[in-house]
N, C-alpha and C positions, 0 to 999 in steps of 0.2 A: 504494500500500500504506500502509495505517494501521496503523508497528510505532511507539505512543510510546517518549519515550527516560523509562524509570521510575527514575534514581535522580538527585537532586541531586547532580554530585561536585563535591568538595571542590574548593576550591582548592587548588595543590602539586603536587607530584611524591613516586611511589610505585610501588613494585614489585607488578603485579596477575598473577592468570590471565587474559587475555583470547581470546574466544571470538567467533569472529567466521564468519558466514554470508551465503554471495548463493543468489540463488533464480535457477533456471534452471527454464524451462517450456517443451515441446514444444506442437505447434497444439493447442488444446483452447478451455473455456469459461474465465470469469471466477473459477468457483468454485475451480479452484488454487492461484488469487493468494489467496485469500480463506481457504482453508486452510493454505497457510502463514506467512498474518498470523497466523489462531489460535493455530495452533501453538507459533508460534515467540513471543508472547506469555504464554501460559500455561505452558510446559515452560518458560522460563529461567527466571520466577515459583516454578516448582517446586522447581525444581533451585539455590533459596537464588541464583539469579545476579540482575541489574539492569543495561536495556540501557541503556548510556551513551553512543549514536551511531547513528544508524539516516538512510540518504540511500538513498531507493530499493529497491532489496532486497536490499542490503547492510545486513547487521545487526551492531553490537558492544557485547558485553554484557561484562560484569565479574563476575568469580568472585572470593573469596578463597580459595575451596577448590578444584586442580585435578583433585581428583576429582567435583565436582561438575558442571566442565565438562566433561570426560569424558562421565561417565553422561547431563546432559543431551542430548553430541551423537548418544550409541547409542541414547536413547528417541526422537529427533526423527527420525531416519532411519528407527529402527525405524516409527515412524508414516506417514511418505510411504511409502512401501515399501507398509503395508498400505491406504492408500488409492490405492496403484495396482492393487493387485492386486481393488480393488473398482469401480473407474470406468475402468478401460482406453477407455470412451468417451469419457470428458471430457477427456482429455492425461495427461501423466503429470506428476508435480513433482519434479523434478530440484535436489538442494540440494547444497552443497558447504559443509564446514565447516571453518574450522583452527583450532587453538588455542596459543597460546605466552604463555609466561610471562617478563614483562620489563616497562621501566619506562613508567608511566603519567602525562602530565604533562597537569597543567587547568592554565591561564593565561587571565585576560580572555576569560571563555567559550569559548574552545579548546581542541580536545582533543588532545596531540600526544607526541612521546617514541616513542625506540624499538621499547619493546612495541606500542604503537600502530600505527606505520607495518609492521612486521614481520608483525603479524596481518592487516593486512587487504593488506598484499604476498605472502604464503603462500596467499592465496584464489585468485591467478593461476597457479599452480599445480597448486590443487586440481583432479581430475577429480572430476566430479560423482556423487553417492551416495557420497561417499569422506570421511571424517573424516583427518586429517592434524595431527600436533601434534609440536611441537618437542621437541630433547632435552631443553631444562628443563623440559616440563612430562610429558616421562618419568618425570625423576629423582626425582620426586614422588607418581607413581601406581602406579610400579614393585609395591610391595610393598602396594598396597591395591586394586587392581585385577585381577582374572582376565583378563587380555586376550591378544586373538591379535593378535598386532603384526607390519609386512611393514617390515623398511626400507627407504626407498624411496632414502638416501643421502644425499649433502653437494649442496643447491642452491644456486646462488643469487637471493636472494629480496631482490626489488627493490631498492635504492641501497644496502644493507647490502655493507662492505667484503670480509666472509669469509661463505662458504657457508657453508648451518645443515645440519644432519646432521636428517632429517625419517624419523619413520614413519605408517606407515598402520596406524588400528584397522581391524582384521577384525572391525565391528560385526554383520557376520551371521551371524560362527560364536557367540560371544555370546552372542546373542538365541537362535540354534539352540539350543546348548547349556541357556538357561534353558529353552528349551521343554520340550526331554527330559527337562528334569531335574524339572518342573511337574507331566511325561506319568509319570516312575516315580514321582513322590512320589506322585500320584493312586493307578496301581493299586499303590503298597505300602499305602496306607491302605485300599482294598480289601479286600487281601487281608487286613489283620490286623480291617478292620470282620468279615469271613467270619467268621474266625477265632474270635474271639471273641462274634461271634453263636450260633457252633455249640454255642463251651462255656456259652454261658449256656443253651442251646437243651439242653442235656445235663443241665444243672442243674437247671431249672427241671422237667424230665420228672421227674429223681429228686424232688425236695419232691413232684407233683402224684402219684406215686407212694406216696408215704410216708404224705399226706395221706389217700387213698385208701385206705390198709390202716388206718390208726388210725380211721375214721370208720367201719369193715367191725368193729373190735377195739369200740368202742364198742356199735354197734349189738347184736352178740352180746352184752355186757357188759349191756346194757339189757334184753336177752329174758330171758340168765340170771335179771336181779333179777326182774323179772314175772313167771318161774315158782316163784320161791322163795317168792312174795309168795301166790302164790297158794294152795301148797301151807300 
C-alpha cells in the first residue's frame, strides 16, 4: 500500500487528536487494497487531518480538530460500506478505526508518546466497520457532534497502567439519518417548488386574462372611433 506520510512534524512533544486505521480484507482482487489507499489519502486530506505514520495498513494521521477526526472516520466507512455494496464480487474492505486524544512526541525522526502508543493499541480492539474513540476525545465532540454512541466500557488497551473507558460511533445511524433527512428536505422543496408553481400558475392566468379583456376594450374603442369618423 502507497499511504505517504503528508505532514512534516515538528520536532517536540504535544497534545494531538490522533486517528488511526488498519485495513482488513476478505478473499477478493487487488483493487480493495487500492481503494483504500484512495481513500484513506484523500478523506484525511479532506477532513483538514495529515498522516504522520503509515507501516502497512496501519495508518496514523493527526487532527487538531477532534471533530474533524470524527467526521473523517463516518465518511471513510460510510465509503467502504458503499463500495461493498457495489463489488460484493471483488471482496469486501473491512476497516477499523480509533481515535484518542493524548500526547504526541517526535524525537530524532520518531514518533512516540502516549497518545501515540494508545491509538494504534485501541486498533487491537477495534472490530472491524467499527469506529471507536476514547473518553477524551468524547469530551470534545460531545456538544458539536449529532452522534449515536454504544459504550463499549473500561478496557485495557495495551501496556497502558489503567483501563480507558471506550465508545462506539453508530456511524450508520448517522449516515441513515442524513439520508432521510436529504430524502425530506428533497420532497419538502417539492412540494413548496408545486406550490408555488401553482400560484404563479394562478397569477399568470389572471394578467393573461386581464390582458385579454383590455385588448377586446381597445378593439371596440377602435370600431367606436371609425364609426364616429365616418359618420
Amino acid at each position: 500500500m502507497n499511504i505517504p506520510v503528508t505532514a512534516t512534524v515538528k520536532e517536540g512533544r504535544r497534545m494531538a487528536t490522533l486517528f488511526g486505521s488498519q485495513f482488513d480484507r476478505l478473499e477478493g482482487d487487488a483493487g480493495t487494497s487500492a481503494y483504500y489507499t484512495e481513500v484513506m489519502n484523500a478523506r484525511i486530506s479532506h477532513h483538514r487531518g495529515v498522516v504522520v505514520q503509515s507501516a502497512g495498513s496501519v495508518v496514523l494521521a493527526e487532527f487538531e480538530d477532534a471533530a474533524d477526526a470524527v467526521n473523517c472516520a463516518i465518511d471513510v466507512q460510510e465509503r467502504f460500506a458503499q463500495y461493498n455494496k457495489l463489488h460484493l464480487d471483488k471482496g469486501m474492505i473491512e476497516a477499523k478505526i480509533g481515535i484518542h486524544f493524548g500526547e504526541m512526541l517526535f524525537s530524532e525522526g520518531k514518533l512516540e508518546g502516549v497518545g501515540v502508543n494508545t491509538t494504534t493499541a485501541l486498533l487491537s480492539i477495534v472490530p472491524v466497520n467499527k469506529i471507536y474513540i476514547t473518553r477524551e476525545v468524547f469530551a470534545r465532540v460531545r456538544m458539536l457532534l449529532p452522534l449515536k454512541l454504544e459504550n463499549v466500557g473500561k478496557k485495557n488497551i495495551g501496556s497502558l497502567p489503567e483501563p480507558k473507558e471506550i465508545l462506539s460511533v453508530g456511524w450508520e445511524a448517522v449516515t441513515g439519518n442524513l439520508e432521510a433527512s436529504l430524502k425530506k428536505l428533497r420532497e419538502d422543496d417539492l412540494q413548496r417548488a408545486t406550490s408555488i408553481s401553482s400560484k404563479l400558475g394562478f397569477v399568470a392566468s389572471t394578467r393573461a386574462i386581464v390582458i385579454f379583456l383590455f385588448l377586446i376594450f381597445l378593439i371596440i374603442l377602435f370600431t367606436q372611433s371609425l364609426e364616429f369618423t365616418r359618420k
